[in-house]
N, C-alpha and C positions, 0 to 999 in steps of 0.2 A: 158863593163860589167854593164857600171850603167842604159845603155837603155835597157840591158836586162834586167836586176831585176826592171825598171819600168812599160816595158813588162807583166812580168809574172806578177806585181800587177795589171795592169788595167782588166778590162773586155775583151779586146781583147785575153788577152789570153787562156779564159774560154774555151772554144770549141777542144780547141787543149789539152790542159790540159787532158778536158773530155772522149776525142780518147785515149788519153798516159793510163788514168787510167782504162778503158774499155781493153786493150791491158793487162796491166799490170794483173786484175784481171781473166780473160783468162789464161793465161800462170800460174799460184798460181794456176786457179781451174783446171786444165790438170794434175796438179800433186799433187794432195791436193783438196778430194772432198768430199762432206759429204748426207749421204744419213738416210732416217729416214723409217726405216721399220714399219708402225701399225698398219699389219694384224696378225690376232690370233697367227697361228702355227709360226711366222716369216719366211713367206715362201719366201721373194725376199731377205733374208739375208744367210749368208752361216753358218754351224755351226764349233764351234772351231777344231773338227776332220779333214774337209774338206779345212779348212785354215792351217793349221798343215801342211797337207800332200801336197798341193801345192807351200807353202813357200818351203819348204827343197829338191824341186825336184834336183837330182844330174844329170840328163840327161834331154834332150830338148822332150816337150812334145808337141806337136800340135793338137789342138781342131778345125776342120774344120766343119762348118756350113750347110746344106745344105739344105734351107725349100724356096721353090717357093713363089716368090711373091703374094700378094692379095689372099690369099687363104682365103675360105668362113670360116663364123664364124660356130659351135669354136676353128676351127683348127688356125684361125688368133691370138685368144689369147694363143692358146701354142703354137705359134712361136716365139712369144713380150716373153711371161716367160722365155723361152730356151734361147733367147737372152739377156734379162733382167739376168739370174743367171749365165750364162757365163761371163757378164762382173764381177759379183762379183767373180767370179774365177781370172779372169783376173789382178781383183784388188788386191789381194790376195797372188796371185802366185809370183814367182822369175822370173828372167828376164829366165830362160829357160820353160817359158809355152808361148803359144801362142797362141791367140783365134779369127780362120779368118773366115767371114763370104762370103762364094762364092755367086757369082751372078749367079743363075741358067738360066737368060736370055740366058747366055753365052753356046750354044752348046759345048765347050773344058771341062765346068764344068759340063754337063749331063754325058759326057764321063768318065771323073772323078769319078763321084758318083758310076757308075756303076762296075767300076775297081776296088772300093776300096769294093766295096759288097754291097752298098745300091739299093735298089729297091723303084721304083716308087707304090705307092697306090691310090687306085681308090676313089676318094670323089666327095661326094653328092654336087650337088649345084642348091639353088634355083635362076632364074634370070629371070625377065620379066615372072613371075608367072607359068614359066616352072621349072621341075625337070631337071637338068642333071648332068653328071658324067665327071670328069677329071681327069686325071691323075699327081702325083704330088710327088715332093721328100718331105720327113718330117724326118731326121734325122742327126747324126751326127757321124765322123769318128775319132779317137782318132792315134794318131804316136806317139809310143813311143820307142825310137831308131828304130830294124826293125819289130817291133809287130806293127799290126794294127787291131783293136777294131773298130766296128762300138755298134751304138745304133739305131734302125732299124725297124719299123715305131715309134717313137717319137708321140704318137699322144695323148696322155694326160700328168698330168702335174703331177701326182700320184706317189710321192717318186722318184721324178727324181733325188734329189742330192742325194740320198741313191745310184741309181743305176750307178751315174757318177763315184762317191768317191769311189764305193766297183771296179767299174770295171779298173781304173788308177789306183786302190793301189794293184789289181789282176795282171796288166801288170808289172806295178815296180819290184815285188815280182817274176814276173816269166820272168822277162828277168834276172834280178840280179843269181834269180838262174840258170840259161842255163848259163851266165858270168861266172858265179863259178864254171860251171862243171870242171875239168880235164879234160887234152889237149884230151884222147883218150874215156872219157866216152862218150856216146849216149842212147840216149831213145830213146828203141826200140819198136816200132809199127810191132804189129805181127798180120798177119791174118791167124785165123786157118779157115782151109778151106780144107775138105776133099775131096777124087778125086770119090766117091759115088756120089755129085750132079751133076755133068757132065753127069753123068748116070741115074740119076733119072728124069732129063726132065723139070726140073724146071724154070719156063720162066727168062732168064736173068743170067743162075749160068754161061753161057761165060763171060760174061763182068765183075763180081765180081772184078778179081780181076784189070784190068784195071782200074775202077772205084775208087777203092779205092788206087791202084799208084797214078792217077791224082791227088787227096787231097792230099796226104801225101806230094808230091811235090810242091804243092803250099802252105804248110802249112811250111811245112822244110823252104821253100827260107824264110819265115817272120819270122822265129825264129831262126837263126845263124846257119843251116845247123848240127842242134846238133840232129837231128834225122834218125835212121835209118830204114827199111822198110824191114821184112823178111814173108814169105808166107811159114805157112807149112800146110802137107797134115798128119794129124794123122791118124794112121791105127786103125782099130774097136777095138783093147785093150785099145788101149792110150788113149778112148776120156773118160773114167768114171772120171778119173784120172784129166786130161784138165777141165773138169765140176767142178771137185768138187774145185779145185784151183781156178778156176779165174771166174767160174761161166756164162762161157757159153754156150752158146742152145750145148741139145743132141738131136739125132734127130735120132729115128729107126727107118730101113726098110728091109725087106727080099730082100735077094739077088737071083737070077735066082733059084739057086738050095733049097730057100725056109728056108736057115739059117739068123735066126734073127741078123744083125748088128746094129752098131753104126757110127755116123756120126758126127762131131763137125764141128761149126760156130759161130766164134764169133771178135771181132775186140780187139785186147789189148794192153795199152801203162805200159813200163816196165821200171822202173828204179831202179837199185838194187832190194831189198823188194817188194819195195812199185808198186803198180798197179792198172792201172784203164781201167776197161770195158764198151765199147761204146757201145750204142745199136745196134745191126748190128743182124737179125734173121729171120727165116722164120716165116710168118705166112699164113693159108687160109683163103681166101677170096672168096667173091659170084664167080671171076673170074679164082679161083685155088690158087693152091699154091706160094706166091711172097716174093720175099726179102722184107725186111722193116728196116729203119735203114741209107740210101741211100740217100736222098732228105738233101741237104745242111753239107754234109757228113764235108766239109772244118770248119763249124765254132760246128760242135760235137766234131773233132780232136781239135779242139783252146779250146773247153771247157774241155774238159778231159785233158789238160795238166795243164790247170790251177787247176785244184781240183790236177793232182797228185804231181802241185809241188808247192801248197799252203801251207802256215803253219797254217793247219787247226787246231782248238779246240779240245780235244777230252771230250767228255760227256758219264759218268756211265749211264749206263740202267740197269736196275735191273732187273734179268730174275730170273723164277723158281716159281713164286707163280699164274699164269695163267694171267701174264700180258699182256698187246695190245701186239702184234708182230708190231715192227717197219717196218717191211719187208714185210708183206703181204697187197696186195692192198685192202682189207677189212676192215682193221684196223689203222693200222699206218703209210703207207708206203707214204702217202703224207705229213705227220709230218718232216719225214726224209728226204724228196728230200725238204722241206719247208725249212730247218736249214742247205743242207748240204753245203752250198756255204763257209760259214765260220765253221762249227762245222761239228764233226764224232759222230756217237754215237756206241759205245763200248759198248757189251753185258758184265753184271756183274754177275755171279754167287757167291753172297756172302757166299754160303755154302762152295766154292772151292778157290774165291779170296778174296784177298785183295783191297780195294779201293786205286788204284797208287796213291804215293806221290804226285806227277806234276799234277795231277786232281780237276779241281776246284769244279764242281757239279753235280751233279746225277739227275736222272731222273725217279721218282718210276712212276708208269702209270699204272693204272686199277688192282690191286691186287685184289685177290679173296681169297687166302691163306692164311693162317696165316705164318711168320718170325718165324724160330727160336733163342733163345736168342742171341745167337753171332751174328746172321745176324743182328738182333736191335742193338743191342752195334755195331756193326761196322758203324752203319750208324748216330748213336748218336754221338760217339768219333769220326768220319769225320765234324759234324757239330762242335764241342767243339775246333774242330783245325781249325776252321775258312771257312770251306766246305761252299757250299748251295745245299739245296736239293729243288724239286720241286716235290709233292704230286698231284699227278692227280687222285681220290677215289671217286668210286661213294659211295654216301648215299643208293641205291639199286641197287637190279640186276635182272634180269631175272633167274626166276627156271627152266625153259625148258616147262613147263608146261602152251601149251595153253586152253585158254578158250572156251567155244561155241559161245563167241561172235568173236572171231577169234583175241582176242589181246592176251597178255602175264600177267601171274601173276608176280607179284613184291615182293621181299624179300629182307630183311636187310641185307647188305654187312657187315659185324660183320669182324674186320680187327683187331689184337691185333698191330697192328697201333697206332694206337687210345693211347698207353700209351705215345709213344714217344711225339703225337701230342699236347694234353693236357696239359704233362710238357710245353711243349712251349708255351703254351697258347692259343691252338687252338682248341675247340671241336667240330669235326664232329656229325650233326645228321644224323637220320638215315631213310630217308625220301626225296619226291623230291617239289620240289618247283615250284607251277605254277601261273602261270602270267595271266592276263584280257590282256596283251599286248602283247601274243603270234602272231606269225608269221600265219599268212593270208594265205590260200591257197580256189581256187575254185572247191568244189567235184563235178563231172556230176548228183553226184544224190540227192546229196541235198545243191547244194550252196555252198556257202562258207563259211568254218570253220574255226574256232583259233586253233591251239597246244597250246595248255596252258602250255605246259610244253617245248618250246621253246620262250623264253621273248624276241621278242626285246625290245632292251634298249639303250634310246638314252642317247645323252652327258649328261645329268645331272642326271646319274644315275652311271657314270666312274668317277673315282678321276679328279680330277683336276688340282692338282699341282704333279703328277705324270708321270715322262715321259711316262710309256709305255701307259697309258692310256689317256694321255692331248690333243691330238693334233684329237684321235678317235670320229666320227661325231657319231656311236652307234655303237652294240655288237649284236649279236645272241647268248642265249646260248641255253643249250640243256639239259634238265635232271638234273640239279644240284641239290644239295641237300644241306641247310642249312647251315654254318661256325658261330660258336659261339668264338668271339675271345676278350670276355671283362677279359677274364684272363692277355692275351698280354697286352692289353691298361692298365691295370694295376701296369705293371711292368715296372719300370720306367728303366731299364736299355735294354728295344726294342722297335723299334718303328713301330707301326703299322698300315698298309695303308689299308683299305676295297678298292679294287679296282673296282668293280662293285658291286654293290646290284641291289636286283628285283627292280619292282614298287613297289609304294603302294596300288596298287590291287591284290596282294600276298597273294597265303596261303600253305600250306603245307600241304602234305598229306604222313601217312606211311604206310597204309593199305587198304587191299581192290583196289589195283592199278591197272587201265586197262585203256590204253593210247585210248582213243578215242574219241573225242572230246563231240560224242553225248551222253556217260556216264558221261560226267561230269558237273558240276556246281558250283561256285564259293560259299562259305558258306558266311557268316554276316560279319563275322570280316576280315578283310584284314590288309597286313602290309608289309614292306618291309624285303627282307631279306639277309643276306651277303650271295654274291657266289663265288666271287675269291680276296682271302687276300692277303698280303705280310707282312714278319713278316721281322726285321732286330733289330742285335744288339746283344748283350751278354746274352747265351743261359744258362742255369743250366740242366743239365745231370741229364737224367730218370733214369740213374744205382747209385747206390752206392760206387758199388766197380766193379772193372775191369771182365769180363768175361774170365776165362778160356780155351781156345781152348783146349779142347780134344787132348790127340796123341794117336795113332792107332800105331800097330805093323801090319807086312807084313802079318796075318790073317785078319786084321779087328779090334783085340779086345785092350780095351783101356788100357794103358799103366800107373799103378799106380807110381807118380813119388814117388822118396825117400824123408821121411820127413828131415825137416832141409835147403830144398833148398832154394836159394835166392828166394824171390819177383821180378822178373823180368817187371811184369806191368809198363805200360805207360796211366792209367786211369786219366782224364782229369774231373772233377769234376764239373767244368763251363769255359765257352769260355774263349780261350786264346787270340783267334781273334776274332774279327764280324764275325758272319755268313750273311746269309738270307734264309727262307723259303717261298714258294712259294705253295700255299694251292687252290687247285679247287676242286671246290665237286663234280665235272663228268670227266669222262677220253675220254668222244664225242666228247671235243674238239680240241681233236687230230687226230681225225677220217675222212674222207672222206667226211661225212652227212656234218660238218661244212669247211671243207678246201680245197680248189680248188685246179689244179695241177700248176695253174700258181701262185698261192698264192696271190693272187688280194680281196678277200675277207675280211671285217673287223676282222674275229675272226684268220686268219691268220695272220694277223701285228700286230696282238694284242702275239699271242704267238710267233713270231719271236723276238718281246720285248720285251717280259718273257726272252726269253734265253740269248736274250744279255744284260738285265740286269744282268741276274743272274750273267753273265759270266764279271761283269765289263766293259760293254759296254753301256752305257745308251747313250751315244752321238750317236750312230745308232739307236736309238728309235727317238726321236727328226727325225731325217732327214731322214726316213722311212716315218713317216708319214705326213712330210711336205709336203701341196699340197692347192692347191685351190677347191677341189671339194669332201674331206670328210664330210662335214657338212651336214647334211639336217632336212628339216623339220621336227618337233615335232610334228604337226597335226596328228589327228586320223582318220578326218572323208575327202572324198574325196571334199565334200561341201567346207569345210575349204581350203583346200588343195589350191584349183580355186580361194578362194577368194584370196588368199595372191597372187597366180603367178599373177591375175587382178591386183590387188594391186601396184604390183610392176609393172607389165607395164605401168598401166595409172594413178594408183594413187598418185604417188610420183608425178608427172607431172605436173595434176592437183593442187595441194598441192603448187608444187613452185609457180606454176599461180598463186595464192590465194593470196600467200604470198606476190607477186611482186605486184599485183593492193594494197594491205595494206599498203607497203612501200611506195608505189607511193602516195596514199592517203593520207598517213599520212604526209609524203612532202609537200604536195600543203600545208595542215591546216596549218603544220608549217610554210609555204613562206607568206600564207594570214595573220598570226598571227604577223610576225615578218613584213611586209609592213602596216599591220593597227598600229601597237605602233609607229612606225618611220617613216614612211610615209604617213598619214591619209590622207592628200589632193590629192595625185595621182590620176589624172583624170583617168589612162586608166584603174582604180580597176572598174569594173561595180557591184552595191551593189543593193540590192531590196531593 
């Protein structure tokens, strides 16, 4: 013992020590490691929702990797990220997640990919100053018991943990509920399918429904066999009936003898109530009439199960005063497929309903009407009990009346709105708001113009310390009109967020309106303006006293009650809860013009972060728009633009060069300074 302990004290045993403790802090950092995220959105960190839901996993969830080696840049850096954010899953998770990355080398693992539904994509690549193209896996396969999820091409970096988080917390959710069914329930998958296109010649109506057995069968085996598969043939009475229920294709045509029938086609998953229709229908084409609906049939069945056995949100929409139709592809109908993965939205006739108990928030959108008083009191006394509403009102609208320059005249949207909105501290003008930093396009006949009346607007024109707008590189809006909200900021019991404002080459206009770039001109004074607010906190009621309902007797007419009766009123005076309001001065940005159907657009993640704010979800804002490549540049001019992208190629470069001959330089003086005070005789210094 005592030549070991003189051992370990001498020097000899330094080296070995050195190995023990190199050993030893290895095995500490394998199980205990620290990592320091310090880019803007915290995009290589996981957010609390996403760590949440993979700590508590109750079943074994497997994340399998599948991205080809050396792939050309920039698909090489969203390989490193996917890999890079999986291990913070990894880290995160309970010992039932598992996150394996395959060796696509490996022929067994192409095979793989293929079985589980991934598809190889065709990428660009430059090499030896050639163009070519290769083919290459980029995604990832999710097992969770016998559900399998793919994510499928993987090929940007654009809200990837939004789309991982929502689609394992979609599988959890809907395998738990298939578990839960009862021994003999089944969701039934019905295909209506009349015995009329057999006879009508339409390319493809033999195989229907073959086509659609093979999916349901490879869909059943991944989800516990809790589905069942029935084909009917409705006869030409049944299908008005079929349509108007579940909302699928009718389709008329003269029979031989020249009597106009009915035909129904459509694909439906049924469980009790509740139902959801797959897109399955005819349409014409340059090459005739063809099914459409067909092409990856297997993963429309996996999504329609998940919407119909989601525990989805449900959101008021306030119908009756000529607001956007949610439903029509004109209008709103990309809003609605935008929200509908987590959220439903429920038509409200406040003339007839009641706003549900269990309902968090409403949704008013492009009103043209005025409210009747009970309809305002209902929607007042929903915010007063802690509701949030979201106001989408233009400041103008179109008369119908065009011009002879071929644009639209403009009129003030006059909305007895406006009373509820003011007590809250919000006053709408009535007016639209245009920008010097409108959206750019190239007319053939005269060059290129601004829309002054669509502003982009970059990041330092969005809140900042706001999730739904923090993490947003800029905005499109569209037609807005002014939000006056120094009432709000005054009241010290809301707090109030101007979530985008114009530039400050803004101005306003309320008259004499005709959208055309070459009538218009910016005046002297410019300024910024608020266009989408958020109000939050304890609200004071625009009524008084309680509103009334009317009762009606079985003619119509109103029913005097007897004096002496109780006060039954439940009038809410000021918030009993927090509310929040949500204030936009255009309803376009619900529209089509601003929202893609894949919802990839800024002004779409901007209002999918509207709603799950409203709706108590802010932690899905954050990881929506976590990515590396919302930001862009501020510049105006294309001159500009070149010099920064030069810039950063060769001038950071240069720049280090610079720096490093400086360091260097300044080295040598300091070595020549410190050998001439303490060394002055050294022969090999050569001095002039």
């Amino acid at each position: 013992m005592k030549k070991f302990l003189n051992w370990l004290k001498s020097s000899k045993s330094d080296f070995v020590l050195f190995v023990i403790l190199l050993v030893l802090a290895n095995i500490a950092g394998h199980s205990a490691f620290l990592r320091f995220d310090l880019t803007g959105p915290k995009s290589y960190s996981l957010s609390k929702a996403s760590k949440s839901l993979v700590k508590n996993l109750e079943e074994p969830l497997s994340i399998r990797i599948f991205f080809d080696d050396k792939l050309p840049a920039p698909y090489s850096s969203v390989a490193q990220y996917v890999k890079d954010i999986l291990v913070e899953y990894k880290g995160a998770g309970n010992k039932n997640l598992s996150v394996i990355e395959m060796d696509m080398s490996k022929p067994e693992n192409s095979d793989l990919a293929r079985e589980l539904g991934l598809s190889q994509i065709q990428i660009q690549e430059v090499k030896n100053n050639e163009v070519g193209f290769k083919q290459g896996y980029m995604g990832i396969a999710l097992t969770y018991g016998d559900n399998i999820e793919v994510l499928n091409p993987i090929t940007s970096t654009d809200g990837l943990e939004y789309k991982l988080t929502s689609k394992i917390s979609k599988m959890i959710s809907m395998s738990n509920t298939l578990a839960g069914l009862k021994g003999g329930d089944k969701i039934k998958l019905t295909l209506y399918y009349s015995d009329a296109f057999e006879k009508l010649g339409i390319n493809g109506s033999d195989q229907i429904e073959g086509i659609v057995k093979k999916s349901y069968e490879s869909v059943n085996k991944k989800n516990m066999d809790r589905l069942d598969f029935v084909v009917s043939r409705p006869a030409s009475a049944e299908v008005d009936d079929l349509a108007q229920k579940y909302g699928i294709q009718k389709i008329s045509y003269r029979d031989q003898s020249g009597n106009v029938k009915a035909a129904a086609l459509g694909l439906v998953l049924e469980l009790g109530e509740k139902f959801y229709a797959l897109p399955l229908e005819i349409q014409n084409s340059f090459f005739g009439y063809m099914f459409t609906g067909l092409d990856d049939l297997d993963n429309s069945i996996t999504e329609g199960l998940q919407s119909l056995l989601s525990n989805v949100t449900e959101i008021g929409y306030i119908t009756g005063h000529n607001e956007l139709d949610h439903t029509a592809e004109n209008y709103s109908a990309n809003f609605d497929r935008l929200i509908s993965g987590m959220y439903e939205l429920v038509d409200l006739d406040l003339n007839k309903d009641n706003i549900p108990a269990g309902m968090n928030s409403i949704i008013i959108n492009g009103p043209q009407y005025d409210y009747t008083e009970e309809e305002l009191y209902k929607i007042d006394q929903f915010l007063m009990r802690g509701g949030n509403v979201m106001f989408f009102i233009d400041g103008m609208v179109e008369d119908g009346t065009a011009q002879y320059t071929g644009g639209q005249q403009y009129v003030a949207n006059e909305s007895n709105l406006d009373r509820l909105l003011e007590k809250y501290g919000v006053k709408r003008e009535k007016n639209i708001v245009m920008d010097k930093n409108g959206y750019e396009y190239q007319n053939n006949q005269v060059g290129k113009q601004i829309l002054y009346w669509a502003p982009v607007l970059q990041k330092d024109h969005l809140a900042k310390k706001n999730p739904i707008t923090n993490n947003l590189g800029y905005v499109v809006m569209y037609q807005n009109s002014a939000l006056d909200v120094s009432a709000a900021q005054a009241d010290s019991d809301l707090k109030t967020t101007v979530l985008v404002t114009s530039s400050d080459e803004s101005w306003k206009m309320d008259q004499n309106i005709i959208l055309n770039p070459v009538m218009l001109a910016p005046p002297a004074e410019l300024k910024s303006e608020n266009l989408l607010v958020l109000v939050e906190g304890k609200f004071k009621s625009a009524f008084d006293q309680a509103v009334i309902s009317k009762q009606l007797d079985e003619e119509g007419n109103e029913i005097e009650l007897p004096e002496g009766d109780l006060d039954t009123s439940k009038h809410v005076s000021a918030s009993i809860m927090p509310g929040k309001i949500f204030v936009s001065g255009s309803s376009y940005l619900t529209t089509r013009q601003l929202i893609d159907e894949g919802g990839s657009t800024p002004v779409s993640m901007l209002l999918m972060n509207v709603v799950d704010y409203m709706n108590g979800n802010a932690e899905l804002c954050t990881m929506r728009t976590k990515s590396l490549s919302v930001n862009t540049l501020t510049v105006k001019s294309s001159a500009a633009a070149n010099f920064w992208k030069y810039f950063n190629e060769y001038g950071l470069v240069v720049i280090l060069a610079l720096v490093g001959l400086l360091v260097l330089r300044l080295r040598s003086k300091r070595r020549a300074a410190i050998n001439r005070k303490y060394n002055p005789d050294d022969t090999r210094t050569i001095t002039k």
